[in-house]
Every structure is written in structure tokens, then in C-alpha cells.
Backbone atoms as SQL, in Angstrom:
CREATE TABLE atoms (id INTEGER PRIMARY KEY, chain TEXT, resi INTEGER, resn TEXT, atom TEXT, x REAL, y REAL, z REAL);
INSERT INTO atoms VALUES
  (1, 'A', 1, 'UNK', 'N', -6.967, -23.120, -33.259),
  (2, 'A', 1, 'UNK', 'CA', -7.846, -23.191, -34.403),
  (3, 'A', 1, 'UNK', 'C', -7.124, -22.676, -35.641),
  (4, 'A', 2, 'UNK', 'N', -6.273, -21.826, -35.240),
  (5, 'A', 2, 'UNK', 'CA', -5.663, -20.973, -36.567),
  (6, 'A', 2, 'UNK', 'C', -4.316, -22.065, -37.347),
  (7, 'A', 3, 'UNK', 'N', -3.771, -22.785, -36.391),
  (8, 'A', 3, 'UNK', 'CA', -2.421, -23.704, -36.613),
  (9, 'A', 3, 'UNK', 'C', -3.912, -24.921, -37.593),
  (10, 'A', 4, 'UNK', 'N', -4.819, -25.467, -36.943),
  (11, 'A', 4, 'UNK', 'CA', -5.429, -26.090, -37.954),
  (12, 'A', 4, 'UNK', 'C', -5.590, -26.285, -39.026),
  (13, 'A', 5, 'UNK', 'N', -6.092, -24.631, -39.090),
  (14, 'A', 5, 'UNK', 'CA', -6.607, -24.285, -40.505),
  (15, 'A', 5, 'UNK', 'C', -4.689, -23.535, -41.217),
  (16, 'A', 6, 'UNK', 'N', -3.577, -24.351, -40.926),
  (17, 'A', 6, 'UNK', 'CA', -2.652, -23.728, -41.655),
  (18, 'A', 6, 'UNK', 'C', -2.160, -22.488, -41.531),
  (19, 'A', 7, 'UNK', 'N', -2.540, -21.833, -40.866),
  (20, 'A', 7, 'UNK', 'CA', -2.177, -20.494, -40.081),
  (21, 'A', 7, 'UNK', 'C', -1.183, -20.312, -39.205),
  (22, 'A', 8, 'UNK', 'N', 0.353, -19.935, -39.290),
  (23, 'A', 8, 'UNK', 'CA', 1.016, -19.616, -38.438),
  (24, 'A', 8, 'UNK', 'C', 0.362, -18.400, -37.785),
  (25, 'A', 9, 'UNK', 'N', 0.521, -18.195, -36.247),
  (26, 'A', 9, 'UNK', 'CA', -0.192, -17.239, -35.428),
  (27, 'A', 9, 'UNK', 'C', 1.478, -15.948, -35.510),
  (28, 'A', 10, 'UNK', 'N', 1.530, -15.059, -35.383),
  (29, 'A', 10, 'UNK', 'CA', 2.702, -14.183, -35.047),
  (30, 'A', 10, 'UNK', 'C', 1.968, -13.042, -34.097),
  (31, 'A', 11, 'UNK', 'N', 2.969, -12.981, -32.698),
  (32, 'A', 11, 'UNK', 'CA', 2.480, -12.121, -31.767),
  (33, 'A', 11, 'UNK', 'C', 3.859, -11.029, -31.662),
  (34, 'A', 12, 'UNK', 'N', 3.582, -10.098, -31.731),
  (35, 'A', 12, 'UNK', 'CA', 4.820, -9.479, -31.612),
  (36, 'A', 12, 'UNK', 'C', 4.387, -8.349, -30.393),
  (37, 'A', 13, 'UNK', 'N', 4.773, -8.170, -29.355),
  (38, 'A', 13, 'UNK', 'CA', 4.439, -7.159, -27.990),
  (39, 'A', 13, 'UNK', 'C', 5.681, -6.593, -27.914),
  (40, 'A', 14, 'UNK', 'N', 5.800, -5.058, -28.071),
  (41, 'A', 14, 'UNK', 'CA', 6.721, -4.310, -28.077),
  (42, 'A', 14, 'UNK', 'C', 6.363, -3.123, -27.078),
  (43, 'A', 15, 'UNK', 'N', 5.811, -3.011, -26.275),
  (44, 'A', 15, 'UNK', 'CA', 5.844, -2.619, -25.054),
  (45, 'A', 15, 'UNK', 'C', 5.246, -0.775, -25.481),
  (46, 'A', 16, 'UNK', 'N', 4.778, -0.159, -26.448),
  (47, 'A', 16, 'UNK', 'CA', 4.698, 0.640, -27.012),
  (48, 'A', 16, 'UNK', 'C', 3.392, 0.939, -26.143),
  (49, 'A', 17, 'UNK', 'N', 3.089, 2.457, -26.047),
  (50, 'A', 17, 'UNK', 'CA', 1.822, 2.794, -25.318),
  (51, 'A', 17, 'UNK', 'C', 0.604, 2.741, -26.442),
  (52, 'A', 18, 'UNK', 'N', -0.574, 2.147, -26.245),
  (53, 'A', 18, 'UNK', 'CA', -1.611, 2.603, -27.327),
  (54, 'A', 18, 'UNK', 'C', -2.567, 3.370, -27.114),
  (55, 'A', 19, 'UNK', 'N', -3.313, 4.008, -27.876),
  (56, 'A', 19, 'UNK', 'CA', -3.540, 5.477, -28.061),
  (57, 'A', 19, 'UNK', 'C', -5.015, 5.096, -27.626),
  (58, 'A', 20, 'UNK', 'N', -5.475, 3.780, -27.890),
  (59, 'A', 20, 'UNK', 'CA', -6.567, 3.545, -27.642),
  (60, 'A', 20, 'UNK', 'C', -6.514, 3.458, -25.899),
  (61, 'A', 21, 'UNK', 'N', -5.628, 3.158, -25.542),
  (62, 'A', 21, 'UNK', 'CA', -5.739, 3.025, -24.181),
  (63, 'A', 21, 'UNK', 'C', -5.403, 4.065, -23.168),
  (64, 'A', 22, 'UNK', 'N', -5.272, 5.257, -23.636),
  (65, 'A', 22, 'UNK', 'CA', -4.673, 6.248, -23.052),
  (66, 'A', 22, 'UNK', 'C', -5.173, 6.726, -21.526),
  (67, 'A', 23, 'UNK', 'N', -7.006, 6.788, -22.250),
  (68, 'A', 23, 'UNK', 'CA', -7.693, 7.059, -20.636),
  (69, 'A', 23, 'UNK', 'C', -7.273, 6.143, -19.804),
  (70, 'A', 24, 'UNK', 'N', -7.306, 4.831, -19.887),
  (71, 'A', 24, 'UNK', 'CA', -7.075, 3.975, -19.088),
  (72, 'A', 24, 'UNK', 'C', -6.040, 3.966, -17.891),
  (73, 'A', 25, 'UNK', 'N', -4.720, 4.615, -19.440),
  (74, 'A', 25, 'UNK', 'CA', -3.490, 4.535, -18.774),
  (75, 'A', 25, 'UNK', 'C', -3.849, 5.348, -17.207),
  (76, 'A', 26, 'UNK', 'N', -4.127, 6.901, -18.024),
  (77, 'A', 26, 'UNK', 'CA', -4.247, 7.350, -17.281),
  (78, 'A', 26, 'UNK', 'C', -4.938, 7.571, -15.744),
  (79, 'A', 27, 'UNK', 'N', -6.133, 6.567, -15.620),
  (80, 'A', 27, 'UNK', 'CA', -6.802, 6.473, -14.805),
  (81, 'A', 27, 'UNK', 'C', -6.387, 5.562, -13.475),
  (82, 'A', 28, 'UNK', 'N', -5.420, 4.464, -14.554),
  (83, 'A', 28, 'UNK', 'CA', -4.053, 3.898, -13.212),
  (84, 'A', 28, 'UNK', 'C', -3.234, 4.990, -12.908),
  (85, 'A', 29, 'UNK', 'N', -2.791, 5.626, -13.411),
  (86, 'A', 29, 'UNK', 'CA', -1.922, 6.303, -12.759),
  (87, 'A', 29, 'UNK', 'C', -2.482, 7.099, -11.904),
  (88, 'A', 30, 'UNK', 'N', -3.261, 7.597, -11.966),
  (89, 'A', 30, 'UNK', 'CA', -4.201, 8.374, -10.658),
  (90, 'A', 30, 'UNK', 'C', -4.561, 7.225, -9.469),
  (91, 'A', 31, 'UNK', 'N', -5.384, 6.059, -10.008),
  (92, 'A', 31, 'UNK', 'CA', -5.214, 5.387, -8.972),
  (93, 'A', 31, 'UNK', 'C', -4.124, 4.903, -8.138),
  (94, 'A', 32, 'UNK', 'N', -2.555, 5.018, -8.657),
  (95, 'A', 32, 'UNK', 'CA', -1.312, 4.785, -8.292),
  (96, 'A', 32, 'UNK', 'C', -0.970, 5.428, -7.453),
  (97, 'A', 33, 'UNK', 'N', -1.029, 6.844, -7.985),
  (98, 'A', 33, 'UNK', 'CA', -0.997, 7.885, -7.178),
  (99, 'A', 33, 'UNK', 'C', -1.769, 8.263, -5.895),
  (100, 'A', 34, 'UNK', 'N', -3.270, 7.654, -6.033),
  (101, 'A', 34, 'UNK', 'CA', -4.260, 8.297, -4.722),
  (102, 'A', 34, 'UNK', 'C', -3.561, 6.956, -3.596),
  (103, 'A', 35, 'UNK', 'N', -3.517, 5.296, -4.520),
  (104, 'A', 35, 'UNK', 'CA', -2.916, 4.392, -3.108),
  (105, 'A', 35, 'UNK', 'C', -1.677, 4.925, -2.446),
  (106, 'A', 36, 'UNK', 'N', -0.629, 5.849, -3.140),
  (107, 'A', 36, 'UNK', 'CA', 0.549, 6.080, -2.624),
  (108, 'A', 36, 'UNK', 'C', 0.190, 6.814, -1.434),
  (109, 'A', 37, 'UNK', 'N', -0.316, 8.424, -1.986),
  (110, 'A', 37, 'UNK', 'CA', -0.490, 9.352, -0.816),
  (111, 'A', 37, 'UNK', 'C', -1.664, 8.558, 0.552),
  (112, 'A', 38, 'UNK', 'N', -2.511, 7.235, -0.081),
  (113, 'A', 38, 'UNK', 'CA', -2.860, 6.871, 1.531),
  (114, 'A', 38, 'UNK', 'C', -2.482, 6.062, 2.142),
  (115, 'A', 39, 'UNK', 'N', -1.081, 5.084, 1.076),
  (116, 'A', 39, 'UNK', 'CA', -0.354, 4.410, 1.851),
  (117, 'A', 39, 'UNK', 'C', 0.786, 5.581, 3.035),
  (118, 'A', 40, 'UNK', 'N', 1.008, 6.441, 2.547),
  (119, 'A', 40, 'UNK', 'CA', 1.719, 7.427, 3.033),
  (120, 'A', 40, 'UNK', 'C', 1.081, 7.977, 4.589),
  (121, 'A', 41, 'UNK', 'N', -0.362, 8.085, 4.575),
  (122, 'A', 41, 'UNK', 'CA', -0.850, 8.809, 5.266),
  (123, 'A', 41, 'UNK', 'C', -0.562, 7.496, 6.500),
  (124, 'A', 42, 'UNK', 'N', -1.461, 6.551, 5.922),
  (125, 'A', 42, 'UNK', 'CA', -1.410, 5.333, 6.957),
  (126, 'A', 42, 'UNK', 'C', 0.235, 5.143, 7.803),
  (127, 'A', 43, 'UNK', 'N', 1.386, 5.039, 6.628),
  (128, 'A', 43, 'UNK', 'CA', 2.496, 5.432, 7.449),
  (129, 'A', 43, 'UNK', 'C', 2.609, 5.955, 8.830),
  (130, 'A', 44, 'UNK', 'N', 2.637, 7.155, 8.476),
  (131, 'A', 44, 'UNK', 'CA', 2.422, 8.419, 9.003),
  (132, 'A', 44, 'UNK', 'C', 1.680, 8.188, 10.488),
  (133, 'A', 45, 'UNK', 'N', 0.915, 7.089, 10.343),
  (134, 'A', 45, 'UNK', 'CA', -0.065, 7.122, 11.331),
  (135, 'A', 45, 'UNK', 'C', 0.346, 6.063, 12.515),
  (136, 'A', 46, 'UNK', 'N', 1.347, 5.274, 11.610),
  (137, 'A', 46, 'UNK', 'CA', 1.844, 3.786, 12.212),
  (138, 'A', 46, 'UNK', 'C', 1.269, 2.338, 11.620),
  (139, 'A', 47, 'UNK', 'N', 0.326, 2.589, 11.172),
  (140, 'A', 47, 'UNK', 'CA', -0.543, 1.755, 10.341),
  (141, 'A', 47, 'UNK', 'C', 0.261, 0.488, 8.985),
  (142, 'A', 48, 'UNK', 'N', 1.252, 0.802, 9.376),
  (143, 'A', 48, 'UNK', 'CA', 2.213, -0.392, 8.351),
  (144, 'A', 48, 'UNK', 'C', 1.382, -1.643, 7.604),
  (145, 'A', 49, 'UNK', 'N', 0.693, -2.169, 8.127),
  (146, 'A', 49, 'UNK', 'CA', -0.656, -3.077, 7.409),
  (147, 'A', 49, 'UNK', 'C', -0.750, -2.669, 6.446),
  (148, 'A', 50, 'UNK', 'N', -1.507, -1.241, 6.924),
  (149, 'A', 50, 'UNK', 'CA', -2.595, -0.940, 5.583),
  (150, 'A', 50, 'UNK', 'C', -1.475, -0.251, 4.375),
  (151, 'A', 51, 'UNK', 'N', -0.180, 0.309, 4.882),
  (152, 'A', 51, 'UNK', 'CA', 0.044, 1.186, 4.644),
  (153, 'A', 51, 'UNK', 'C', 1.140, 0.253, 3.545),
  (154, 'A', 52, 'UNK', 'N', 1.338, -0.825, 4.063),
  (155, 'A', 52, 'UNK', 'CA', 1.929, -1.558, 2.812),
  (156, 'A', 52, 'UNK', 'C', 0.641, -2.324, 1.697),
  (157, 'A', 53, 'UNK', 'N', -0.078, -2.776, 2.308),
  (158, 'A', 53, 'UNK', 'CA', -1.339, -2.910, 0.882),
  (159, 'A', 53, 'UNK', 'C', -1.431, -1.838, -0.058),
  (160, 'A', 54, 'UNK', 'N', -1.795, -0.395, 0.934),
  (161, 'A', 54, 'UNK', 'CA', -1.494, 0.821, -0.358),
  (162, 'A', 54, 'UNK', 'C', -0.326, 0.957, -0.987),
  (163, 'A', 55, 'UNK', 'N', 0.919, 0.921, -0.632),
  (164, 'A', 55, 'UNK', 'CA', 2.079, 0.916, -1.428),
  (165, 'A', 55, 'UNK', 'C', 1.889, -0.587, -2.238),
  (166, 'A', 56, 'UNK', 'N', 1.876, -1.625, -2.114),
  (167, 'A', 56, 'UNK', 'CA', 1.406, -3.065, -3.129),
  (168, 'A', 56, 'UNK', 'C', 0.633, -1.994, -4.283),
  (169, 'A', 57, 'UNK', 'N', -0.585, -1.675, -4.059),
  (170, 'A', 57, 'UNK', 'CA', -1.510, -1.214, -4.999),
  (171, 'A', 57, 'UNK', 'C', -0.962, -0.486, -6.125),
  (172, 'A', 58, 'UNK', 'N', 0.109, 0.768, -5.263),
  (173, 'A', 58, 'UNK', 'CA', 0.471, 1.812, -6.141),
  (174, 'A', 58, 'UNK', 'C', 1.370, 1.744, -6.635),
  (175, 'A', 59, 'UNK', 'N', 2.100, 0.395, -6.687),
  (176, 'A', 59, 'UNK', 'CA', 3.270, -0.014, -7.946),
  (177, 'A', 59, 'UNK', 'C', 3.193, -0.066, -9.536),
  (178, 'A', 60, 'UNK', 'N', 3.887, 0.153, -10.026),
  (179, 'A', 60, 'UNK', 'CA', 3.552, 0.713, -11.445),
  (180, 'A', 60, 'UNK', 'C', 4.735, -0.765, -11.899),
  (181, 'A', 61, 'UNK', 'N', 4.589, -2.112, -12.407),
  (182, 'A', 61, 'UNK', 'CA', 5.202, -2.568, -13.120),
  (183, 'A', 61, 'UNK', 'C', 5.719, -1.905, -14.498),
  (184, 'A', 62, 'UNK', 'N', 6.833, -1.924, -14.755),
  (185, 'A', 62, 'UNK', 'CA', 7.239, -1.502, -15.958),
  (186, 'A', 62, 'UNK', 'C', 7.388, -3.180, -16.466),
  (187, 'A', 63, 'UNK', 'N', 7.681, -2.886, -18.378),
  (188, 'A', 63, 'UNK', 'CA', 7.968, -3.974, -18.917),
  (189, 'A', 63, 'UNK', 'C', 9.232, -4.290, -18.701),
  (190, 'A', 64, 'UNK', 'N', 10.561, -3.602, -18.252),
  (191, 'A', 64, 'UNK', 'CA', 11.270, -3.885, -18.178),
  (192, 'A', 64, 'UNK', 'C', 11.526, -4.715, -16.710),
  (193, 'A', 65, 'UNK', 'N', 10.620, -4.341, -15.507),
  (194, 'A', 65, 'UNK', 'CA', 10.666, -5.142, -14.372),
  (195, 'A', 65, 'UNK', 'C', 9.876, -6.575, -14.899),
  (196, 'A', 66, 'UNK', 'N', 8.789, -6.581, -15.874),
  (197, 'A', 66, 'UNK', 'CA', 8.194, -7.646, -16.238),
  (198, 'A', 66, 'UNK', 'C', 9.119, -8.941, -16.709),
  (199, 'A', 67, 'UNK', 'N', 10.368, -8.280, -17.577),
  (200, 'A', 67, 'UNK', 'CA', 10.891, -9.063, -18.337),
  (201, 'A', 67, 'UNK', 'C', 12.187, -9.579, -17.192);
């Protein structure tokens, strides 16, 4: 709609943390953290199934693995 009306669009994503999102951040990282220690536990137990879904969960992509 914007190229229509003559509007070049410019996106620029610089990978910067925003301030608005901070709780958020933070609330993955706890969740990162709680899948690790029960992928861990499941380990621990023999449970490799579950215990790799919790490690899947508790991966933290960086932008640099993104790119």
C-alpha cells in the first residue's frame, strides 16, 4: 500500500535489545532456563525423548546464529 501511494518502505533491524521488551526478554530466559534444568533432570533419568524436546525449547537463537 505504501509503494502505491509513492512511499519507499525502509526497514532497518539491527539486532539491538528494546527496552520495551525487556520483561519479555526476560521471561524467555527463565523459561530457557526452567526447559534446560528439566531437560537435564529427564537426562539424568534416561528419558532422552523428553529430555531433548526440553533442550529444543531452551535454545536461545542468537542473531548471529539467525544470520
Amino acid at each position: 500500500m505504501l509503494i502505491g501511494y509513492g512511499v519507499t518502505p525502509i526497514l532497518i533491524f539491527d539486532g539491538a535489545k528494546l527496552l520495551i521488551k525487556e520483561n519479555t526478554e526476560q521471561d524467555r530466559e527463565r523459561n530457557r532456563e526452567e526447559h534446560k534444568k528439566r531437560g537435564e533432570e529427564y537426562l539424568r533419568q534416561g528419558n532422552s525423548m523428553m529430555a531433548y524436546k526440553m533442550f529444543a525449547v531452551a535454545v536461545d537463537i542468537t542473531p548471529l546464529m539467525a544470520y
